[in-house]
C-alpha positions as CSV (number, residue, x, y, z in Angstrom):
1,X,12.2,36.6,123.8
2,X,10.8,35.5,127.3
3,X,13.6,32.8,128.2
4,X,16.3,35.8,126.7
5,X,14.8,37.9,129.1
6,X,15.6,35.1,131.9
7,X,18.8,34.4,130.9
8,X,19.7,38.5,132.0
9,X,17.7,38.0,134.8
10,X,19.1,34.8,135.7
11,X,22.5,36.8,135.9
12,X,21.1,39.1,138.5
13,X,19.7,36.9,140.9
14,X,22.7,34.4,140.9
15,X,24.6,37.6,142.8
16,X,21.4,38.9,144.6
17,X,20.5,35.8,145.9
18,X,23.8,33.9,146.9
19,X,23.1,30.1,146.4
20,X,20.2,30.1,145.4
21,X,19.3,28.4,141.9
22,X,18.7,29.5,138.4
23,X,15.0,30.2,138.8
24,X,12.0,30.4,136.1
25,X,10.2,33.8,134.5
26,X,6.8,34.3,135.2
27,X,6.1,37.1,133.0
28,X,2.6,39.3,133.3
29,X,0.2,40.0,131.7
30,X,1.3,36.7,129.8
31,X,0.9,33.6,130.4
32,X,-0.4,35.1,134.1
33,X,-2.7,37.7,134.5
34,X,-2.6,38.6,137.1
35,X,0.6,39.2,139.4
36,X,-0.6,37.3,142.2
37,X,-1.0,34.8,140.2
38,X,2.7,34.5,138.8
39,X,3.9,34.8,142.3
40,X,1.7,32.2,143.4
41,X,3.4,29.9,140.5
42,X,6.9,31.2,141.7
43,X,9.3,29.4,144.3
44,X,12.4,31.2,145.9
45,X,14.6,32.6,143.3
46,X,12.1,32.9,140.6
47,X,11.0,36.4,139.0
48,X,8.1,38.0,138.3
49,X,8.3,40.0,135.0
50,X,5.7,42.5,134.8
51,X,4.8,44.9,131.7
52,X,3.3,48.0,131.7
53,X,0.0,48.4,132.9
54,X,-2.3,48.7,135.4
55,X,-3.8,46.1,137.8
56,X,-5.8,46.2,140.0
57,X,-5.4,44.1,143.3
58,X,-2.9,43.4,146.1
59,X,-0.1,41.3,146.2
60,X,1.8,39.1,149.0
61,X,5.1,37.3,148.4
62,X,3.6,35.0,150.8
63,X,6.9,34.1,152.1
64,X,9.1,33.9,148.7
65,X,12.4,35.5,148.0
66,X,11.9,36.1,144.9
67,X,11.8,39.4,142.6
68,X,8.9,41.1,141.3
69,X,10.3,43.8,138.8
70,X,8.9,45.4,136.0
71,X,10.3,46.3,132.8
72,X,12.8,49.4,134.7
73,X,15.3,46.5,135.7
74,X,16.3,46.1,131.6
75,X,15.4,49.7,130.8
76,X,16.4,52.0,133.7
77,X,13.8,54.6,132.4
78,X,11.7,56.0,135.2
79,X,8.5,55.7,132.4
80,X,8.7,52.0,133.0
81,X,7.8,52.6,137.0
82,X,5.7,55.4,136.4
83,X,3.1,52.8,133.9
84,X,3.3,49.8,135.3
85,X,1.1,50.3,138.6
86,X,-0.2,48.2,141.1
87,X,-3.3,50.1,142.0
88,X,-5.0,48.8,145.5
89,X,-8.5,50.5,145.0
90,X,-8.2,52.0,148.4
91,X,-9.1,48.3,149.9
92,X,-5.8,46.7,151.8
93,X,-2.0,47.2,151.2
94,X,-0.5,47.2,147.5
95,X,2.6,45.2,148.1
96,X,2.6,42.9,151.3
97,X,5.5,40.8,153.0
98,X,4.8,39.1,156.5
99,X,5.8,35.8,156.1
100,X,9.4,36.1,157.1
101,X,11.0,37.3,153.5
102,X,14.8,38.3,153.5
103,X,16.7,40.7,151.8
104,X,16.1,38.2,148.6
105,X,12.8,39.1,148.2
106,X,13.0,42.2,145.9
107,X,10.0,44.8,144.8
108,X,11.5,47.0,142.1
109,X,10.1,49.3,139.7
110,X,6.6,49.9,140.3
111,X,4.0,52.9,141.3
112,X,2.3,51.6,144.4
113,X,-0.9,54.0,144.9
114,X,-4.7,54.0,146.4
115,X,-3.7,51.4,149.1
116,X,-5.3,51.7,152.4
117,X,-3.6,49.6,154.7
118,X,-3.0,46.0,155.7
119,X,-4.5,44.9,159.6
120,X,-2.1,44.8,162.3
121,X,-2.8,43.0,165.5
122,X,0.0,43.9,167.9
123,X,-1.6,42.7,171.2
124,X,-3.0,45.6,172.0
125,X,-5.7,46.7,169.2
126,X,-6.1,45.8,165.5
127,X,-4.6,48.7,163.1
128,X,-4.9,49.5,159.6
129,X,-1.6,50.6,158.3
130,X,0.9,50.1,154.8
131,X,-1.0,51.8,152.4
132,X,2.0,51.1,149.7
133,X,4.1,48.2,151.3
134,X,3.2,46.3,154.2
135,X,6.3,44.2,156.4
136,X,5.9,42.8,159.3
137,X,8.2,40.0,160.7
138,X,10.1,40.3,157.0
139,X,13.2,42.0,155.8
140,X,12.4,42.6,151.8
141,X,14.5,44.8,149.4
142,X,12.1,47.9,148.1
143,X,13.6,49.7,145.9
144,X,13.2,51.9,143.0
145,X,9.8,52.5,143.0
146,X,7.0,55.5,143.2
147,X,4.4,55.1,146.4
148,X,2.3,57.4,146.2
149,X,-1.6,58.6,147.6
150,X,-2.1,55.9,149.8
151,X,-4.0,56.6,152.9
152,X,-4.1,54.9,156.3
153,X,-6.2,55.3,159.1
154,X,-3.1,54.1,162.1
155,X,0.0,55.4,160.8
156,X,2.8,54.1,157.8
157,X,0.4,54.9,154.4
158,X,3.6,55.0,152.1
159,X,5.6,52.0,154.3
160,X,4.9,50.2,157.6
161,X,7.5,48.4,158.9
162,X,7.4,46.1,162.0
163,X,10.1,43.4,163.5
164,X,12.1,43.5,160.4
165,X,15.2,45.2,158.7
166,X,14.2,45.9,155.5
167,X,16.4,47.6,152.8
168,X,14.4,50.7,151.4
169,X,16.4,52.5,148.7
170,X,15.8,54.2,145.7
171,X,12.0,54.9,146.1
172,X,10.1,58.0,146.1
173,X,7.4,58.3,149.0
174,X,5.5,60.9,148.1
175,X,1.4,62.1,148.7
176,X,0.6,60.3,151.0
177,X,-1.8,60.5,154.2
178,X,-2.8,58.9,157.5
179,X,-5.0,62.1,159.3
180,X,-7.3,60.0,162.1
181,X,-4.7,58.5,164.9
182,X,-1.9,58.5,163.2
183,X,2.1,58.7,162.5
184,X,4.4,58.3,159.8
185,X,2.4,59.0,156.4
186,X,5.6,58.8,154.3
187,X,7.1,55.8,156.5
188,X,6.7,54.3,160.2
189,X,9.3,52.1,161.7
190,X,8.1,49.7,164.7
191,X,10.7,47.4,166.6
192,X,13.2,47.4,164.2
193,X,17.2,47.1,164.5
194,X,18.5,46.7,161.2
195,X,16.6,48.8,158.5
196,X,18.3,50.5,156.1
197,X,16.5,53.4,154.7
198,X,19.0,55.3,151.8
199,X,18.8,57.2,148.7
200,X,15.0,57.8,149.2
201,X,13.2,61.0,148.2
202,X,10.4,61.4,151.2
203,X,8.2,64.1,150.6
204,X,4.6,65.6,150.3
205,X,3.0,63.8,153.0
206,X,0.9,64.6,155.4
207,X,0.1,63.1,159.7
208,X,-1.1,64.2,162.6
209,X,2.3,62.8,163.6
210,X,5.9,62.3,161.8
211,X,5.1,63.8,158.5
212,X,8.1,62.0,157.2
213,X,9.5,59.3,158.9
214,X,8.0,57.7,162.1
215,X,10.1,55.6,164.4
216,X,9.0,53.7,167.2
217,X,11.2,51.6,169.2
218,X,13.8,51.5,166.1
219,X,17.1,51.9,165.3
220,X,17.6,52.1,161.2
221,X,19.9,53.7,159.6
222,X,18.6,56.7,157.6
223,X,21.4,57.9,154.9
224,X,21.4,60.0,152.2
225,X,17.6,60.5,151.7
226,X,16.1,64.0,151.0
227,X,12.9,64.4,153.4
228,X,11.2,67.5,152.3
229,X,7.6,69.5,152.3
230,X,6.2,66.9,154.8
231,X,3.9,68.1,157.2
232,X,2.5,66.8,160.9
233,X,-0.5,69.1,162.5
234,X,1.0,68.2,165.8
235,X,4.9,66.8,166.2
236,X,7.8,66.1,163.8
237,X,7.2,67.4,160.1
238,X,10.1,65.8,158.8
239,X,10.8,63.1,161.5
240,X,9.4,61.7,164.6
241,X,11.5,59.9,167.0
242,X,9.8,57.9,169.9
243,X,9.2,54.9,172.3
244,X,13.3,54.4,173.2
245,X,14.4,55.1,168.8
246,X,18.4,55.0,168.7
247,X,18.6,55.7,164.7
248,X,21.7,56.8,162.7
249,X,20.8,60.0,160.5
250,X,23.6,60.6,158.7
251,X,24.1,62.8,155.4
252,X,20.4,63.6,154.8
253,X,18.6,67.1,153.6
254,X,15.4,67.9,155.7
255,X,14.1,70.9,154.4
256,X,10.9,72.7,154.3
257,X,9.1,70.6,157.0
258,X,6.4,71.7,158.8
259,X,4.8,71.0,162.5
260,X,2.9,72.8,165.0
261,X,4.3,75.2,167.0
262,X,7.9,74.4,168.5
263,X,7.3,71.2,168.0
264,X,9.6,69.9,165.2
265,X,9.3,71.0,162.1
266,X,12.3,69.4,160.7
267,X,13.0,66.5,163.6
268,X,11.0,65.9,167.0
269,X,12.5,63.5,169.5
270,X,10.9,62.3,172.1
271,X,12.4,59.4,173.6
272,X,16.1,58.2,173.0
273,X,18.9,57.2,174.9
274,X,21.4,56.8,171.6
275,X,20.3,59.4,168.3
276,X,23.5,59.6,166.3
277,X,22.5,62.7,164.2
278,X,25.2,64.0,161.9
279,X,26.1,65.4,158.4
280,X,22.9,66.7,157.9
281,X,21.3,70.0,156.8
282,X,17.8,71.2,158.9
283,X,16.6,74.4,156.2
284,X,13.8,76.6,155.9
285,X,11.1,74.6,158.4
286,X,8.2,76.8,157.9
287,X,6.8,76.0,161.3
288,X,8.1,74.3,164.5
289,X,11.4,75.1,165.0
290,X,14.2,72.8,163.5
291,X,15.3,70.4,166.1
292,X,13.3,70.1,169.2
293,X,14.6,67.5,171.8
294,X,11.4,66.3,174.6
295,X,13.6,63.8,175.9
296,X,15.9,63.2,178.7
297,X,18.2,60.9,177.2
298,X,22.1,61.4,175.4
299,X,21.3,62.9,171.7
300,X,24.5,62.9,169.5
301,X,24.4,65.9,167.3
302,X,27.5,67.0,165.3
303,X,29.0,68.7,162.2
304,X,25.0,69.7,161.0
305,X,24.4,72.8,159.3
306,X,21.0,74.8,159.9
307,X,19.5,78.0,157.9
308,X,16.4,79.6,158.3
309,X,14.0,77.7,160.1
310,X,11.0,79.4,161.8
311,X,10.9,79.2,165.3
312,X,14.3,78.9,165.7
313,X,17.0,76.0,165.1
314,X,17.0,74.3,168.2
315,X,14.4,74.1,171.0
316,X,15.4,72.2,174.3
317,X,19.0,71.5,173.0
318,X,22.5,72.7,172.4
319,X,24.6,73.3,169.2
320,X,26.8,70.0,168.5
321,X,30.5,70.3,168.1
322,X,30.3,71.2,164.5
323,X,27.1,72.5,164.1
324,X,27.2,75.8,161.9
325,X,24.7,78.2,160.5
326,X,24.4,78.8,156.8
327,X,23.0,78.9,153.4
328,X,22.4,75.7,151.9
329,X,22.7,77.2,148.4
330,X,20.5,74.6,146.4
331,X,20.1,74.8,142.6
332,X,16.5,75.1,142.9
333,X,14.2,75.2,139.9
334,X,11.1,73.9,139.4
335,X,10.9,70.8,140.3
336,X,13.1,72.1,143.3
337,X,16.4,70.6,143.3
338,X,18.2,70.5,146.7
339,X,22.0,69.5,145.1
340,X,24.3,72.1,146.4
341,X,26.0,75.1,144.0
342,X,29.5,76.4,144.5
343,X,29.1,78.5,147.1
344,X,27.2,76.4,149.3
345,X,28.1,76.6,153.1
346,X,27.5,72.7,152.8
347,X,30.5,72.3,151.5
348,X,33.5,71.0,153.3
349,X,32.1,71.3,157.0
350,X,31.0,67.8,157.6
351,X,32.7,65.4,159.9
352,X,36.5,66.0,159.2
353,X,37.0,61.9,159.6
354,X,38.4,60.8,156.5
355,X,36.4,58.0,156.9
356,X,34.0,60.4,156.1
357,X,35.3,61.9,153.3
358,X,33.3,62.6,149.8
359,X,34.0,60.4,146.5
360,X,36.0,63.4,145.2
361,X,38.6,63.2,147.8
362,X,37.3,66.6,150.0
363,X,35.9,66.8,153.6
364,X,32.8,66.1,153.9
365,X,29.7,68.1,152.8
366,X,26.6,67.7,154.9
367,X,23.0,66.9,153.1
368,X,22.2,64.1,151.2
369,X,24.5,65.3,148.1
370,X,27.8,66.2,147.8
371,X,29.2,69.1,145.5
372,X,32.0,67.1,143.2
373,X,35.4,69.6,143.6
374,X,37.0,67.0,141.2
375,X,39.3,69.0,138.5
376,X,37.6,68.8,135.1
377,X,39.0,65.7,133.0
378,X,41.3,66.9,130.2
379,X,40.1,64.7,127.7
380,X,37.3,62.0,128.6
381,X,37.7,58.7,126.7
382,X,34.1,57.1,126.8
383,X,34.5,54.6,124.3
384,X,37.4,52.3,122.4
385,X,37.4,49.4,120.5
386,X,39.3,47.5,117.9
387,X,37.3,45.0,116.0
388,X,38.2,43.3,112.6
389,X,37.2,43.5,109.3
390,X,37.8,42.4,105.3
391,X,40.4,45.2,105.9
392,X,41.8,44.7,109.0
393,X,41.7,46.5,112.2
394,X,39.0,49.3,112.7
395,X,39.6,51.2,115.4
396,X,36.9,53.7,116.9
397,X,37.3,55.8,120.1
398,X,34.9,58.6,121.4
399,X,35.2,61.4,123.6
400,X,32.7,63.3,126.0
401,X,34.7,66.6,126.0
402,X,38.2,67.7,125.3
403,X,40.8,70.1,126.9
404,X,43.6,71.1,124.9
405,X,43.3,67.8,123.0
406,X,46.8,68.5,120.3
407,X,47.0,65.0,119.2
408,X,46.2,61.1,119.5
409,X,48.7,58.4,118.7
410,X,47.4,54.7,117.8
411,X,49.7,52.6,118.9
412,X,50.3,48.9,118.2
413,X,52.1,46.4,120.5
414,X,53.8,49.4,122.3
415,X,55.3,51.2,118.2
416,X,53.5,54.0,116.9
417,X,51.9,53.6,114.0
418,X,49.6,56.5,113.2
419,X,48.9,60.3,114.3
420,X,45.5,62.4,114.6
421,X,44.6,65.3,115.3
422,X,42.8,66.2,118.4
423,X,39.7,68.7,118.4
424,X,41.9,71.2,121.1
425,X,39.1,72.4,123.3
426,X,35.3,71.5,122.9
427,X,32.3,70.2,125.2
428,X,30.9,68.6,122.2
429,X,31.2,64.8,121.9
430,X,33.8,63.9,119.4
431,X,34.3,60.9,117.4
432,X,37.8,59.2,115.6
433,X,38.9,56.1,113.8
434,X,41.5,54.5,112.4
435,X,42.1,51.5,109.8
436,X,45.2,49.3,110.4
437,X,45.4,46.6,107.5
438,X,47.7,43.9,109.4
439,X,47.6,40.1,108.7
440,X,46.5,37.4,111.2
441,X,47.7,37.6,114.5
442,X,46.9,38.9,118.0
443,X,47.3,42.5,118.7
444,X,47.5,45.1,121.3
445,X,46.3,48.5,120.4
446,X,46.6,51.3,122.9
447,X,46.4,55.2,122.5
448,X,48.3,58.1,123.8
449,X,46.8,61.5,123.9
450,X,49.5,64.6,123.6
451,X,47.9,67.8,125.3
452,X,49.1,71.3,124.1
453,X,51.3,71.3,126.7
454,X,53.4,67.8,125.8
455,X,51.7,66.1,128.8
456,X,50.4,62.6,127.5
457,X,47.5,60.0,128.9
458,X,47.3,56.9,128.0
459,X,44.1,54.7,127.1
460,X,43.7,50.9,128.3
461,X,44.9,48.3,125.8
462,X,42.3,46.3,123.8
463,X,43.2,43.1,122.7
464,X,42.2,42.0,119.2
465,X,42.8,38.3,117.1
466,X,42.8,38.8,113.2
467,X,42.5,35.6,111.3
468,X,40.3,33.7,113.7
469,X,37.7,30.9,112.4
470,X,34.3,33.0,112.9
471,X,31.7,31.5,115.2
472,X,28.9,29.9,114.3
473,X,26.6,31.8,116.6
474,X,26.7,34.8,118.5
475,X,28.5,34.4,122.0
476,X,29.2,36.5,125.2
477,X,32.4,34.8,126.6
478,X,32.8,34.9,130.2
479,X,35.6,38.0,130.7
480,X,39.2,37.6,131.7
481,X,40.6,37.5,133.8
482,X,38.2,36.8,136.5
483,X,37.8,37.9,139.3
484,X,40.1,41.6,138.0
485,X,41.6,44.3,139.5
486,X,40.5,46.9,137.6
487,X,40.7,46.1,134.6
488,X,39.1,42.7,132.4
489,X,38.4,42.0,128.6
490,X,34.9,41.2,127.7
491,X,35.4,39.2,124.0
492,X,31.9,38.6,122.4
493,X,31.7,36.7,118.6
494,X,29.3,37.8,115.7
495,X,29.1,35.4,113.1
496,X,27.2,38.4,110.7
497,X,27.3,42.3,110.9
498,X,25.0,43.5,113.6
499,X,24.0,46.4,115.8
500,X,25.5,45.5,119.5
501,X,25.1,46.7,122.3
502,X,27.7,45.8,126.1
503,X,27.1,47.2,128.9
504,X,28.0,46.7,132.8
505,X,25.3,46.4,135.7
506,X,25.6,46.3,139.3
507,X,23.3,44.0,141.1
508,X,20.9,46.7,141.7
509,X,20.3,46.5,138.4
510,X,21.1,49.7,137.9
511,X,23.6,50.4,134.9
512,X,27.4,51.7,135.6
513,X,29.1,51.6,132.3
514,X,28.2,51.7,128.3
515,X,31.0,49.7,126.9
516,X,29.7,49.1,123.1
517,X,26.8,50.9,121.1
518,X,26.7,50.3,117.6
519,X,26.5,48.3,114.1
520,X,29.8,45.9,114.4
521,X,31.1,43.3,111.7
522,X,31.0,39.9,111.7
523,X,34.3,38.6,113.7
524,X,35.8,38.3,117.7
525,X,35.5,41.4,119.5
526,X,37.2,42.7,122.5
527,X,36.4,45.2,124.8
528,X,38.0,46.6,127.9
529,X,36.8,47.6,131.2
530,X,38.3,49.4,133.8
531,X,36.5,49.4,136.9
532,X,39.0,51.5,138.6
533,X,36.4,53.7,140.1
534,X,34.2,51.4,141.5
535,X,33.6,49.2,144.5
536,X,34.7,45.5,144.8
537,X,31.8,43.1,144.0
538,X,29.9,41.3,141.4
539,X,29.1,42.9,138.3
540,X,26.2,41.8,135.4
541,X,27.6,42.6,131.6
542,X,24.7,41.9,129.0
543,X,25.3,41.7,125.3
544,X,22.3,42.4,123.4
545,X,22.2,41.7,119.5
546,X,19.0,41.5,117.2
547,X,16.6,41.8,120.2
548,X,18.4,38.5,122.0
549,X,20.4,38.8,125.7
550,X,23.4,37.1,126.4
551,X,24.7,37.9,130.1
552,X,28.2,37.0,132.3
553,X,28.4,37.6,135.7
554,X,31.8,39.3,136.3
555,X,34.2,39.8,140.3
556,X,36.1,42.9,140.7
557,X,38.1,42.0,143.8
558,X,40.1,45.1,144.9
């Protein structure tokens, strides 16, 4: 099961980490047991494969680009980060990386909690900082994972980050504290160009400064995060900018920040030349005003919407072109959920750059999420397949929902050979099939659906080969054609009847498409993909059958 496990891995890092070479699996708590010890065993491109549990220590990739994961890259369940935790018994940094990492090196899935921070020696004092993650000189990839109460003495308990451009995405930052001499207790940023902090929840921490994020002397680029309930007893709640920072804050929510009187509860700036600010929605700061600017330099501020912050929305600065007051209109709940609802005045005032424009098509909203005005889908097709059996042709389709569904028609190579019925209107997930007995040969089946109204939609094809000589084994073969544009067939061969299940990764690991879910006969199998809807890249599809992984790595080139 180990050297399965590999194989899917394998898959992974041959895109993550371009030339590099199939590496080995040092799996924890077995044959190692210890982490340390399976990334001391580890050269670059190896992983470290971690199950649930807890373990006490700290670890350092010691300069090695590989990936330490846990369990969440094959599962995707958030229970698989939550139990497997790297606990630092408040002595040092959790998760370390100083030794000139890149972007290769990957720390995914884990709670990082009780650190205390790593020494840093700057030149001008020794300081105790990275309670979580500790980078200095290193540009790692940290993503999906929980940091949480760590506690620093000089600044950075969740991250520290110093002469590097890390890529931090995917985490939540959340509890944590640095309350002697201090800044950033979700995240501080020294002397960095390059980071790329995105898709990060930031909240619940607590500094003397930069609740949130701290910068000094750094220019990331913060995107799409939602930095909220942080708190600083002095300046910046949400954010603290200082020391000549030139970030680009673009599409973020920064709500319900606190700092001391008029002095940033949602952002604080105190020295740049270069801030591009933009997109982003400042709401309900319950102390220290919204935006407060200290500095003389150029602040770029545009298309930002502001509601309700105590102390007033901006202190020692103008409006932006833009810039407009207004209720955020967040779902809410509990846990508080800051997407927007429908009458949001988020919607549609962002930068009117189509450049800028939302996945649905619309202007921009501002915050970190966007409502979707896409109109609903009529019918949506989530699954067909054709696969063979003693009888011939099954074919089995599912829907999501339907919208005035009146009929389906199977057709093969381009005649119609059979009519349903369609389920006319129904949010409930329905399911058809259909038996063609045909002799050997290779066939294209494809469906039309027929609304109420006469307007039809058409499926993709799937390709299926009756009569073929069954394999011997089971196989993934690799898809064709490849690279595609959008669309590829992913044939697979079951020498016996099994449950199987296809489905399509990015490199993140992070899954975009269930393909196959089921008990299939023995025969060759074809399955379609249409990646119309996504981005040009390298894609991971992983076949598992009776507990073993078979993986191809897959180019959509658009």
């Amino acid at each position: 099961m180990k050297m399965l496990r590999l194989f899917s891995l394998l898959s992974f890092l041959m895109v993550l980490s371009a030339g590099l070479c199939y590496g080995t699996s040092n799996n924890v708590p077995v044959p190692f047991s210890t982490i340390q010890e399976a990334i001391d065993a580890s050269v670059d491109s190896d992983t470290v494969l971690v199950d649930e549990g807890t373990y006490l220590e700290n670890i350092d990739f010691s300069g090695k680009n590989i990936i330490v994961t846990s369990q969440y890259i094959f599962t995707e369940d958030s229970a698989s980060i939550v139990n497997t935790v790297i606990d630092a018994q408040n002595s040092g940094a959790c998760a370390s990386m100083m030794s000139g990492e890149t972007n290769d090196a990957v720390l995914m899935g884990f709670t990082l909690m009780n650190g205390t921070g790593h020494i840093y020696e700057p030149g001008y004092g020794t300081y105790y900082v990275g309670g979580g993650v500790f980078i200095l000189e290193s540009s790692p990839t940290i993503q999906y994972n929980l940091i949480k109460n760590n506690d620093t003495v000089d600044g950075g308990a969740g991250i520290f980050i110093a002469e590097g451009d890390p890529i931090i995405q995917y985490n939540y930052i959340v509890e944590n504290y640095t309350l002697v001499y201090s800044c950033g207790a979700g995240m501080l940023i020294k002397n960095s160009d390059a980071a790329v902090i995105a898709h990060n929840y930031i909240q619940d921490n607590l500094a003397i400064h930069a609740g949130g994020i701290g910068l000094k002397n750094a220019s990331p680029e913060i995107t799409r995060n939602v930095i909220t309930n942080n708190a600083a007893s002095s300046q910046g709640g949400g954010l603290k900018l200082y020391s000549g920072s030139n970030p680009t804050i673009i599409n973020n929510t920064i709500s319900d920040n606190c700092a001391n009187s008029q002095l940033g509860g949602g952002i604080y700036v105190a020295d740049s030349s270069g801030c591009v600010f933009m997109n982003n929605i400042i709401s309900f700061t319950d102390e220290g005003g919204g935006f407060v600017s200290a500095t003389m330099g150029v602040i770029d501020i545009s298309y930002n919407l502001f509601h309700e912050n105590v102390d007033g929305d901006y202190i020692n600065l103008l409006p932006g072109p833009g810039d407009t007051v207004g209720d955020p209109a967040y779902v809410g709940g509990d846990p508080f959920d800051y997407h927007l609802t429908e009458t949001s005045a988020a919607i549609d005032v962002g930068n009117p750059d189509i450049m800028y424009n939302d996945p649905d098509g619309t202007r921009n909203d501002v915050g970190a999420f966007y409502y979707d005005q896409s109109p609903p889908t009529p019918v949506e097709l989530t699954y067909f397949s054709a696969n063979v059996t003693e009888d011939g042709v099954l074919l089995s389709w599912n829907t999501a929902s339907e919208i005035d569904c009146y009929e389906w028609t199977v057709q093969r190579d381009g005649e119609a050979i059979a009519v349903l019925p369609g389920h006319g209107t129904t949010v409930d997930p329905q399911s058809y099939s259909y038996l063609d007995n045909v002799g050997a040969g290779t066939y294209v089946y494809q469906l039309k659906e027929t609304d109420i109204g006469g307007a039809v939609t058409f499926s993709d094809p799937v390709v299926v080969t009756v009569g073929a000589t069954l394999a011997s084994e089971f196989s993934l073969r690799q898809n064709y054609p490849n690279p595609f544009n959008p669309e590829t067939a992913i044939v697979y061969s079951l020498p016996e009847g099994s449950d199987v299940v296809v489905n399509i990764y990015n490199t993140s690991g992070a899954l975009v498409k269930e393909l196959v879910s089921g008990y299939q006969v023995a025969g060759l199998h074809t399955v379609t993909w249409n990646a119309e809807d996504m981005p040009s890249g390298s894609y991971i599809c992983r076949m598992l059958i009776n507990g073993q992984t078979y993986c191809t790595t897959m180019t959509l080139l658009k």
